[in-house]
Every structure is written in structure tokens, then in C-alpha cells.
N, C-alpha and C positions, 0 to 999 in steps of 0.2 A: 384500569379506568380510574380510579378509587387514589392511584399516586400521580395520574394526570392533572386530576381534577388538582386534587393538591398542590401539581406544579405553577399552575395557569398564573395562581395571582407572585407566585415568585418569578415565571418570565416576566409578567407585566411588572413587577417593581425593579425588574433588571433591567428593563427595557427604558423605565422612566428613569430609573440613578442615570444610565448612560446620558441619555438626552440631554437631561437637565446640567449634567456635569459638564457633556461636550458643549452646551450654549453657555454656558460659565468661561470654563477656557475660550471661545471664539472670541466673547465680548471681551474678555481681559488681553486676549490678545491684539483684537484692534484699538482698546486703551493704550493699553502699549505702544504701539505705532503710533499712535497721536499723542502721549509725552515723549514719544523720544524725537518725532519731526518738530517737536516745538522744544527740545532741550539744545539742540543740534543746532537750529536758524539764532535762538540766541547766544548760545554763545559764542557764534560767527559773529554778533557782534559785541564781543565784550574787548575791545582795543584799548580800554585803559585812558578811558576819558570820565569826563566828569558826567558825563551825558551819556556814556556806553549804555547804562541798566535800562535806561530808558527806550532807548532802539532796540536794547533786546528784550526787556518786555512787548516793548511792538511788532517785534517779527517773531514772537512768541505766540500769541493772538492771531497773529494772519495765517499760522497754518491752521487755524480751527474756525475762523472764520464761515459767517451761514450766510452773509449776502448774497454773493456768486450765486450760492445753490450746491457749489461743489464742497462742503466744507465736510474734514473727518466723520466720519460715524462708527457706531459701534454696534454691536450685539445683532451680527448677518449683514451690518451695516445699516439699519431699518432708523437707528436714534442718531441725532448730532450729537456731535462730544460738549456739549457745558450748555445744554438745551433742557427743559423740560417738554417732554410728550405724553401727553395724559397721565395716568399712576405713574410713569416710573422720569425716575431726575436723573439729574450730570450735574456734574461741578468743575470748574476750573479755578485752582486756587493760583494768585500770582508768582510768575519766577521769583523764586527767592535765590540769592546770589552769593558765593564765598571765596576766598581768594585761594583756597586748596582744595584739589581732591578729595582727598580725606573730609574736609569738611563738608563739601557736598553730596558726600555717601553715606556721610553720618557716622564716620572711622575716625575722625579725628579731635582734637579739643578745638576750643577758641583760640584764634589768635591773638596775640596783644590788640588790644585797644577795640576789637570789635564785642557785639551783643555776646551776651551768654548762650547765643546760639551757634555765633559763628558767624550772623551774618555780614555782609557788607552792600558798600554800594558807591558807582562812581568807578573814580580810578581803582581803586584797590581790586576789582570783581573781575574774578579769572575762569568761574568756572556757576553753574545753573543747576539749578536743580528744580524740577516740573512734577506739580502732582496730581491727577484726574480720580473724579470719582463718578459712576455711573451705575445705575439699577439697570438690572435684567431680569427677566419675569420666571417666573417657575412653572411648570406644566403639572410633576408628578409632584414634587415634594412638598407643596401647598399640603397635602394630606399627611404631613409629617408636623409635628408640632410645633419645630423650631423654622417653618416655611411657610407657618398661616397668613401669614401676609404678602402671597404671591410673587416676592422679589426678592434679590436681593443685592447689596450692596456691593460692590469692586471697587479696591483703590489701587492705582498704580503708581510708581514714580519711574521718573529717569532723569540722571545728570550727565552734564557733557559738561566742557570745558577743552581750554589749549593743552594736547598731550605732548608727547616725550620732544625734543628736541629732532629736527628728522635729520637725516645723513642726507636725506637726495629731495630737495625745493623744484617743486613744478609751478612754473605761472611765475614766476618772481621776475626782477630786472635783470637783464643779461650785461649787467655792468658789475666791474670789480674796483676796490680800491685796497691798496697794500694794509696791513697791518702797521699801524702805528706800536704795537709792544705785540708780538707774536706771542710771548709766554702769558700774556693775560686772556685768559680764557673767558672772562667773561664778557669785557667792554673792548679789548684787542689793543688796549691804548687811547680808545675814544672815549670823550666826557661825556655824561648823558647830559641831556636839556641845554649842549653845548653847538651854536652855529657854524657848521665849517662853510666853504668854498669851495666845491667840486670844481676843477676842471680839467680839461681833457689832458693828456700827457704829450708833453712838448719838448724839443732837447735845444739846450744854448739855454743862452740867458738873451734880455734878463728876462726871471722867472717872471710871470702874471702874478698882477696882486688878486688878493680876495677881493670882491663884490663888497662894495658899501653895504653895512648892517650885517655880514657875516665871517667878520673876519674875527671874530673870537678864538676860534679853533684855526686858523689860517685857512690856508687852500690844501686839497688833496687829492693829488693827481689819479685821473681813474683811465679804465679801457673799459671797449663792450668789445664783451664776450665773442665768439662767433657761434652762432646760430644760425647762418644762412639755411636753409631749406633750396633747394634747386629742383626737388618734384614738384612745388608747391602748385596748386592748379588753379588757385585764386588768386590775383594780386599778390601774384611770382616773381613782379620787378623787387631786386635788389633794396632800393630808394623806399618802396610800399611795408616790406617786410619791417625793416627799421624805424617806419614812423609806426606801424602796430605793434612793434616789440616796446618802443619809447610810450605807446597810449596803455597798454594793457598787460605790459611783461611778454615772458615768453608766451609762444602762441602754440595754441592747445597740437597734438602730432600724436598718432600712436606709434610713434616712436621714440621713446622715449630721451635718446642722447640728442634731438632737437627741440625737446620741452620741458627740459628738467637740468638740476648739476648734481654732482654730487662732491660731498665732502671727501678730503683724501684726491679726487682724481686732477687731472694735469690739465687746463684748461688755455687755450690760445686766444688771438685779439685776432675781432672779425678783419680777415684781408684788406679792406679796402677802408679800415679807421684806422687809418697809420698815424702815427703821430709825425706833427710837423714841426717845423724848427720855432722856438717859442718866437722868434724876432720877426716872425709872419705874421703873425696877427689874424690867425686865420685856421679853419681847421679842414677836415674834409667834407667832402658833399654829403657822405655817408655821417657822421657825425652829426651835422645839422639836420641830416634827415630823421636821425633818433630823437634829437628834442624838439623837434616841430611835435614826432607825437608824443612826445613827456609834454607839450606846452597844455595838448588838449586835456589835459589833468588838471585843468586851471579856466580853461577859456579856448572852446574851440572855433572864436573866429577869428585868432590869434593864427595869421598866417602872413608875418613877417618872414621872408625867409625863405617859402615856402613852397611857393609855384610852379619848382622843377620838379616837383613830387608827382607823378604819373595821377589824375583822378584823386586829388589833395579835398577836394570840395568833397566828394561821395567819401572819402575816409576820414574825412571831419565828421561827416552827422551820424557815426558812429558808435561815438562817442558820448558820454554825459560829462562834464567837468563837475570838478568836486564842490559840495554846496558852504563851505566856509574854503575864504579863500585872504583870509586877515594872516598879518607877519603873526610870530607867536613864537615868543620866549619859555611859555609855560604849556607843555605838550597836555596838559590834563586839560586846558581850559577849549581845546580843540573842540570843533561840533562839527565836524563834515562828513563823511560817508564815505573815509578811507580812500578815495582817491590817490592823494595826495600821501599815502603813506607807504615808502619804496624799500624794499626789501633788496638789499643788494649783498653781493657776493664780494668774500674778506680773503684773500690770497696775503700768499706769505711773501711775496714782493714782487712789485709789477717788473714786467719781464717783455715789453710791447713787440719782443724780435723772438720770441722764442714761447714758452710753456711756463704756467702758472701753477702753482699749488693749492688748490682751495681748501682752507682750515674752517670756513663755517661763514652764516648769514646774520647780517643784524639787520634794523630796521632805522629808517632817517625818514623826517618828514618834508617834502619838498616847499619852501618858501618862492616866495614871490621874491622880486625887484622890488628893492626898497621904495618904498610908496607908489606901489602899484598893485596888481592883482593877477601876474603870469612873470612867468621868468623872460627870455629874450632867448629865441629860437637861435638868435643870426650873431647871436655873441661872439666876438672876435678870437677864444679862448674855451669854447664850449663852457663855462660857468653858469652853474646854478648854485643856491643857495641852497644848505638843510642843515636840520633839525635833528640832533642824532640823538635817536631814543631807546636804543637797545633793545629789546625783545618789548613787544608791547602786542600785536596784532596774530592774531592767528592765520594761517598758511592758509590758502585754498586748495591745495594736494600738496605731498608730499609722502617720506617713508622713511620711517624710522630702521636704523640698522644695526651692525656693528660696528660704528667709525670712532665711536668711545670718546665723542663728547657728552659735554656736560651742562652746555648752557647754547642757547638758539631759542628758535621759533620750532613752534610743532603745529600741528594741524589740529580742527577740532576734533575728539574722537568723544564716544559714549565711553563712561565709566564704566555702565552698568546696565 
């Protein structure tokens, strides 16, 4: 009796460490999930604008957002994350932004020309870093000396950013254009902040010229991809798949070799975008049905072109067009909502009767018609104009592998 008695107030202060410890870890761990949901939406949008930080402090914010009602919470879920509720607070300090890894982990130095922290802001900003602070109340330890104030503090951090270069791009354009220098690994032969002239691959002369306003970099012959889908159970016509692949890249599949590429593998031109003889003036139906939906990336009542498209009107309002839609020589000064920014596929030389190589992705920003605001669906040449910016925006899936490059786009991932 006499070693019970004795035991009693040692369960009870067993009983209270556990508690108290286990609503510590809960709280810190739903902190956690609320910097990392908000390190993750911003740096989705860190694309290397003057304007990036800015959108991503804004979709930084909105996963913690209390208007809805549905906004993060912590400690059992009972507090909002950057709320005050009776005794005990939150804090949400602002993303702060750096152009490496390392620097947003707190592993690295300054880089030239930025703060003595590291930080940045604008184009330079590649990578977020989020930090919450929240009280949570004490039960047992309040009777401890160092817990006489009923709570106590939790700070967490998380950063994200654009990780490794991936081997296999999901969601991207299912167009290719040749390497202009195969041995250059980083730009392939392309200039940055240089406009070229896409157009479609034609044989004979004479060749199409570039598009007025983009003939800096000349014209560069492309193909799409094939991606057809034939189980597809939605807007399965041929003509449909191509205006969604043209509005929003490949189209989502859990099958992976209809919604993704990969680097290294051997890729063919969709059957039915054959190239035509250049002295046509004319390209395939399949062709203008891709950039009727590349046009809604600009302006989706923009249906010159268009009509033979099975339900063209219900797969227009689909769509949002991109919110800056000005020509633009200087890719930083950009403020639109990525749209308009294509992520295409780099083969080591177009091949329109046989099998392609794909050496890796870069990024080109789609231009308008010289003084207008969309490209031209019904173009006699399939041409559009862009904007080649090399690696700038981060992927919405993809997978990093073994294919042993060294320069591309990556997806966002957490650091930490």
C-alpha cells in the first residue's frame, strides 16, 4: 500500500508528460502541414517574373485563409493558423524568397548582389521559405516552473522551391522542335529572351517565312507529338483531344505513356499531323485543331478556324485565357498567370516519318500577332510566335530519374 500510495502522483505525472507532450507534437504537426501547404502553392508560383513573389505571397495566404470558415488549424485542430483565440496566439511571418536551396534551408551563403541574408525578390526568386508560430495550452506542466504560464510556444518552418530537372514531364505541350546545337546542354542552340517563328514542318520550298515581330531567331520547324488516347470516354473525337492537348498540354491519364514523355525515349508525330508540301499554304485539320486550342491561352472567343471542332463552344468555356496578353521582349516584365507559358519537348532532330529522340524540355513564352492579343488558329503554316526563356517555371508533375541531365525544368518539391 505504502509503495502504491507513492506510486500514484508518479502515474499521474506520467500520465500528464504524455499528454502534454502528445498535444505539443499534434499542434506542431498540424503547423507543419500549414507551412508546408503554403511553401508548396508559392513556389508554384515563382516563374521568374518581376511580379512572381507577389502571387506567391498571395497563394501563400490563401491556404491559411479564415473567411471560407475552412481555413488551417492547429492544436486538434480547435485554433486558426495566424489567429489569435483567447490566451493563446499564431503568427504568420511573410514568405521570404531566395534563389537557391541552400539558401532557403539556411545551408547556404549569400549570393552575389543579394541581402546578407540571402534574400531575394522578382525574377531572381526560385525557391520560399514559410514560418508559423502558434501557442498551445498545457494541462499538467503548468505545475512545472518552466510552464507557469499555461502554454507554450511552437515555431515551424518549411521551404519548397523548383527541384532536380525531371527525366519524364507530365502535363506539358506534346510538341517537339529539333535542337538547334545538340551538344549544348543547356539552351540546345536557343537564345534566351530571343523570338523565334514556330511553324509546322513542311517539305519543298519555298520555306515559310517567320511572322512579323518574330523573326529574330528565324522560324523553327515543329511536330506534335502523338498522344492520341482511343479509350478516351469523354470528348474522344480525334479533332477534341488536340484542341485540349493545344488549351492545357497533355491531358491528365493514369497511364502514364498518354500523359507524360520521357527523356532518352524514341517519340513519333501524331498520324494524322503529317506534314505538308510547304508550296500548300495549308496545314492539316489535326494541326489547326491543336492551335484553335493553344489560341484559348490568349482569348477563347477566338474561333477563326474553328467550327469543325465537334462542341468547339462547350470546349471554349473551359478554358480561362491568360490575364496579360501584351507582345514582350523582356520575359521578367511578364504579369500573367502562366498561361501562356509552353513547355515543349527538344529532340535531337525532327524525324516527321519515323522516331525522335528526346534530349530534354525547355520553356517558350507564347506571343500574340504583331499588334493584336492571340495568335491566328487558321494560319496558312501553322505559325506562332515565342518567347524562348529556358528554364523559368516549374512543372506541374513530373519525375526525376536517371537520364543524367543536367539542366531542365523540375517540379516543385519540399526541401524540408
Amino acid at each position: 500500500m505504502q509503495i502504491l500510495v507513492f506510486l500514484v502522483p508518479v502515474f499521474f505525472g506520467l500520465m500528464g508528460f504524455a499528454i502534454d507532450l502528445g498535444r505539443l507534437y499534434s499542434a506542431k504537426g498540424e503547423l507543419k502541414s500549414a507551412a508546408e501547404s503554403m511553401a508548396l502553392a508559392a513556389a508554384g508560383q515563382l516563374i521568374g517574373t518581376d511580379t512572381s513573389t507577389t502571387s506567391a505571397a498571395d497563394a501563400a495566404r490563401r491556404m491559411v485563409e479564415t473567411a471560407s470558415g475552412y481555413a488551417n488549424r492547429y492544436d486538434f485542430g480547435g485554433l486558426a493558423v495566424g489567429e489569435a483565440t483567447g490566451s493563446m496566439n499564431s503568427e504568420i511571418t511573410d514568405p521570404v524568397f531566395y534563389s537557391s536551396a541552400a539558401e532557403a534551408t539556411g545551408e547556404g551563403e549569400a549570393p552575389s548582389g543579394a541581402t546578407t541574408s540571402g534574400e531575394v525578390t522578382g525574377s531572381q526568386a526560385r525557391h520560399v521559405r514559410v514560418e508559423l508560430m502558434g501557442e498551445t495550452p498545457l494541462t499538467f506542466w503548468r505545475f512545472l516552473s518552466l510552464g507557469q504560464d499555461g502554454r507554450v510556444p511552437i515555431r515551424v518552418r518549411a521551404a519548397a522551391g523548383m527541384g532536380a530537372p525531371v527525366c519524364t514531364a507530365c502535363g506539358i505541350e506534346p510538341i517537339a522542335v529539333a535542337a538547334i546545337d545538340p551538344a549544348d546542354t543547356v539552351n540546345f542552340g536557343f537564345t534566351t529572351a530571343t523570338r523565334y517563328t514556330l511553324g509546322y514542318t513542311c517539305t519543298g520550298a519555298p520555306v515559310p517565312q517567320p511572322l512579323a515581330g518574330n523573326t529574330a531567331g528565324g522560324r523553327v520547324p515543329y511536330v506534335i507529338l502523338n498522344r492520341l488516347n482511343e479509350s478516351a470516354a469523354t470528348f474522344s473525337d480525334e479533332g477534341q483531344q488536340l484542341f485540349r492537348t493545344g488549351a492545357q498540354g497533355l491531358l491528365p491519364s493514369t497511364t502514364e505513356a498518354l500523359s507524360c514523355f520521357r527523356v532518352n525515349a524514341e517519340e513519333s508525330i501524331w498520324a494524322t499531323a503529317s506534314q505538308t508540301a510547304c508550296n500548300s499554304n495549308t496545314v492539316s485539320t489535326s494541326v489547326r485543331s491543336y492551335l484553335c486550342g493553344l489560341a484559348t491561352r490568349m482569348d477563347i472567343a477566338n474561333v477563326q478556324g474553328c467550327t469543325t471542332i465537334a462542341d468547339v463552344d462547350t470546349l471554349n468555356s473551359f478554358y480561362t485565357p491568360d490575364t496579360d496578353l501584351t507582345e514582350l521582349d523582356d520575359y521578367a516584365t511578364y504579369a500573367g498567370n502562366a498561361r501562356r507559358v509552353l513547355t515543349i519537348v527538344i529532340v535531337e532532330a525532327l524525324n516527321p516519318t519515323g522516331t525522335m529522340l528526346v534530349l530534354g524540355y525547355r520553356q517558350f513564352l507564347l506571343e500574340p500577332v504583331q499588334n493584336l492579343t492571340n495568335i491566328n488558329p487558321s494560319d496558312s503554316n501553322g505559325r506562332f510566335g515565342a518567347l524562348y526563356l529556358g528554364t523559368v517555371a516549374p512543372l506541374r508533375q513530373g519525375r526525376a530519374g536517371d537520364c543524367a541531365i543536367t539542366n531542365g525544368p523540375g517540379k516543385v518539391v519540399l526541401h524540408r
